[in-house]
C-alpha positions in Angstrom: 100.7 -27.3 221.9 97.9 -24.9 220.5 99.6 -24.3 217.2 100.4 -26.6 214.9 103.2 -24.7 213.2 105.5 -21.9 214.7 107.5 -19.4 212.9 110.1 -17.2 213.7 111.4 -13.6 212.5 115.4 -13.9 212.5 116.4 -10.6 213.8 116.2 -9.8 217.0 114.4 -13.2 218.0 116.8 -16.3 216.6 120.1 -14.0 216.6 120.9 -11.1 218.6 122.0 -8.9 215.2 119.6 -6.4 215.7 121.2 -3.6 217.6 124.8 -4.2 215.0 122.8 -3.6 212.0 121.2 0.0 213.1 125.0 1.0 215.1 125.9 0.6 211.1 123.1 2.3 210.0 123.6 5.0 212.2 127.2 5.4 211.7 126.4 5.4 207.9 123.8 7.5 208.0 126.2 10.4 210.1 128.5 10.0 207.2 126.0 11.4 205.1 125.2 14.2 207.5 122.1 12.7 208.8 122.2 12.2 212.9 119.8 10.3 214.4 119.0 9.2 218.1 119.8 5.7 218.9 115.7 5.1 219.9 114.5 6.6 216.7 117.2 4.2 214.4 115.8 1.6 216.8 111.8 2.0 216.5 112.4 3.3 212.7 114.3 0.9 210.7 113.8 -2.5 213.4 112.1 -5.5 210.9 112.4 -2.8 207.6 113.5 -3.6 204.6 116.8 -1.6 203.6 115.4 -1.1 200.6 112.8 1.1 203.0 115.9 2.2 205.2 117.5 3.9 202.0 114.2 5.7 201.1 113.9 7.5 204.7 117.5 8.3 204.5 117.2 9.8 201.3 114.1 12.0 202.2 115.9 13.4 204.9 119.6 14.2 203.0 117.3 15.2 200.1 119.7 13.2 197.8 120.3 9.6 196.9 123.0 7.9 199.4 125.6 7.0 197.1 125.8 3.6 194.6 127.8 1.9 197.1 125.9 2.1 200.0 124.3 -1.3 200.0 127.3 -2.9 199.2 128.9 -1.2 201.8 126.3 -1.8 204.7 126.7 -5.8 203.9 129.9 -6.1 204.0 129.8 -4.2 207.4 127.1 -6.0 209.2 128.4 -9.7 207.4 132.1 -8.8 209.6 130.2 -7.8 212.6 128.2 -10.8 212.3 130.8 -12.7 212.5 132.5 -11.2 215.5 129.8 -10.6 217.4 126.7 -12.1 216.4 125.0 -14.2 219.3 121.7 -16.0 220.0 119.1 -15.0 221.6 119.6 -15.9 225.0 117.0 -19.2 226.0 116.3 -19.9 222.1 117.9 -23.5 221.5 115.9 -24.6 224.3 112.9 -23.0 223.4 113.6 -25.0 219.4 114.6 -27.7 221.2 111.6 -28.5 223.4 109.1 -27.6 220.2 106.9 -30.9 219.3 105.8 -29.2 216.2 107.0 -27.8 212.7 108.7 -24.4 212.9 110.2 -22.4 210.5 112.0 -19.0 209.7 110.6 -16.1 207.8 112.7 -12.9 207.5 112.9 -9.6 205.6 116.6 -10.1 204.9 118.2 -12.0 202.1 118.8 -15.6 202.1 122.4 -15.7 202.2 122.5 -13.5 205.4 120.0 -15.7 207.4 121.9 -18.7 206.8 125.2 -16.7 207.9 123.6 -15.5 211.0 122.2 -18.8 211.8 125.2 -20.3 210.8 127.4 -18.1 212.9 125.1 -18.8 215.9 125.3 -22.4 215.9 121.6 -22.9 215.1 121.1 -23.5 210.6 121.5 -27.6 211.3 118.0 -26.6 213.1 116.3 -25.5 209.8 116.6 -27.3 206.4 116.5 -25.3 203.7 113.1 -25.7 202.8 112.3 -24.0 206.1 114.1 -20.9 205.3 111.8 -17.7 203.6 113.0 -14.9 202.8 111.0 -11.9 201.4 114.0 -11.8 198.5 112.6 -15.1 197.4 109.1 -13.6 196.8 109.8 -9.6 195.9 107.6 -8.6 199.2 108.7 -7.3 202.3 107.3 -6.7 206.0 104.9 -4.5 206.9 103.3 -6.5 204.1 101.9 -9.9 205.0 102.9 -12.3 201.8 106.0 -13.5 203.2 104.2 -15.0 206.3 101.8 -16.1 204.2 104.5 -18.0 201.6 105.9 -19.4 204.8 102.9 -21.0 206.4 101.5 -21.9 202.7 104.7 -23.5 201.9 104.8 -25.6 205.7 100.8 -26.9 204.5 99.3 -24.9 207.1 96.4 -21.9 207.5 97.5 -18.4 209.4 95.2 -19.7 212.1 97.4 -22.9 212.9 100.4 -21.2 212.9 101.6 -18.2 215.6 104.1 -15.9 214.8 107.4 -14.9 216.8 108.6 -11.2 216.2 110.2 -8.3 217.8 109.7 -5.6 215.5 106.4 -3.0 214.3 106.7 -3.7 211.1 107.0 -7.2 211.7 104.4 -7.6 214.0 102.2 -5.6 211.6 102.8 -7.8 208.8 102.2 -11.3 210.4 98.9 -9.6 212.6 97.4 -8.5 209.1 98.2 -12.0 207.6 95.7 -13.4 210.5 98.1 -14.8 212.5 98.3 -15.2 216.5 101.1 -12.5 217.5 103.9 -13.0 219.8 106.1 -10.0 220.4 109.4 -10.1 222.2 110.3 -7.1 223.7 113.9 -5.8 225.7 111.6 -2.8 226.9 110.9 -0.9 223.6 107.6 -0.4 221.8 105.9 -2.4 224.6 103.0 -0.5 224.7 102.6 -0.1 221.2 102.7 -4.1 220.7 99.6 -4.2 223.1 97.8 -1.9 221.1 98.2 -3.8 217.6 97.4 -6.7 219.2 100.3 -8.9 219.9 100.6 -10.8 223.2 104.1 -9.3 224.6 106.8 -11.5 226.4 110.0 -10.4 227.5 112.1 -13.7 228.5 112.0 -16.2 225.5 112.8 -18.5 228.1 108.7 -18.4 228.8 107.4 -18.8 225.0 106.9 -22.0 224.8 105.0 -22.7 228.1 102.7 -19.2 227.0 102.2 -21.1 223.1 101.2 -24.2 224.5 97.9 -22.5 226.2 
């Protein structure tokens, strides 16, 4: 293995929740009058923090969404989650075959990682002192501390570790944080991975054999 320590975004490379939290966003966002395409909720709000989300909603209603919103998108993702939620496809093998520490390092909060790992079948794979969440430390992607706090807290450098993410802002934040950059991509923002400097893949079921060279 090249690295000596691999960490995982949750979102869109652990569990498939991705596309369920922007068909909520979306559908929340009409309510407010705001319609947006399905590649723009995509490529916009993929890997951002809600806190982020709420901000380029409110620009664009030129009003704050109401005091319920957050509340509201929870408890709407959470029951999809449960219904719906799968893994992404070839991940336990790709965990199962690793021969060194891994972790997982997300924008969301702590409590929805462990439910979406949970509901997948996958949380008896990380303890929970391999679970960071930018809640935990008040800094979210595109910023680089959470990947930071997560390598830090595993007791290795940016340079030993390699990153797994499928989002801009993600990639953004772990290439800044001098990390090796692997983006998995279903066809979107291909291109633009390239150019930031992420090595793209697009079967996880290859990852493993392309991080041990």
């Amino acid at each position: 293995m090249k690295y000596k320590c691999v960490i995982f975004d949750c979102d869109g490379v652990l569990v498939d929740s991705e596309a369920i939290s922007c068909m909520v966003l979306q559908e929340m966002a009409d309510n407010l009058g705001l319609s947006l395409k399905w590649n723009t909720i995509i490529e916009t709000f993929s890997g951002k923090s809600l806190r982020s989300i709420i901000e380029y909603i409110e620009i664009r209603i030129n009003q704050k969404v109401p005091a319920n919103f957050v509340t509201e998108f929870r408890q709407k993702t959470f029951e999809s989650f449960k219904r719906d939620l799968k893994p992404i496809k070839g991940i336990d093998k790709v965990i199962n075959e690793l021969t060194v520490p891994f972790c997982v390092a997300s924008s969301g909060p702590r409590n929805k990682i462990i439910l979406n790992l949970t509901t997948v079948d996958l949380i008896h794979k990380f303890s929970e002192e391999r679970i960071f969440s930018s809640y935990d430390i008040g800094s979210w992607k595109p910023e680089p501390e959470i990947y930071l706090f997560a390598a830090k807290k595993m007791g290795f450098k940016p340079k030993e570790c390699v990153v797994i993410e499928d989002s801009i802002y993600g990639v953004e934040s772990a290439i800044s944080g001098g990390f090796d950059t692997y983006a998995y991509t279903k066809g979107h923002n291909k291109k633009k991975f390239t150019e930031m400097g992420a090595m793209v893949f697009n079967d996880m079921n290859q990852l493993n054999v392309l991080i041990s060279h």
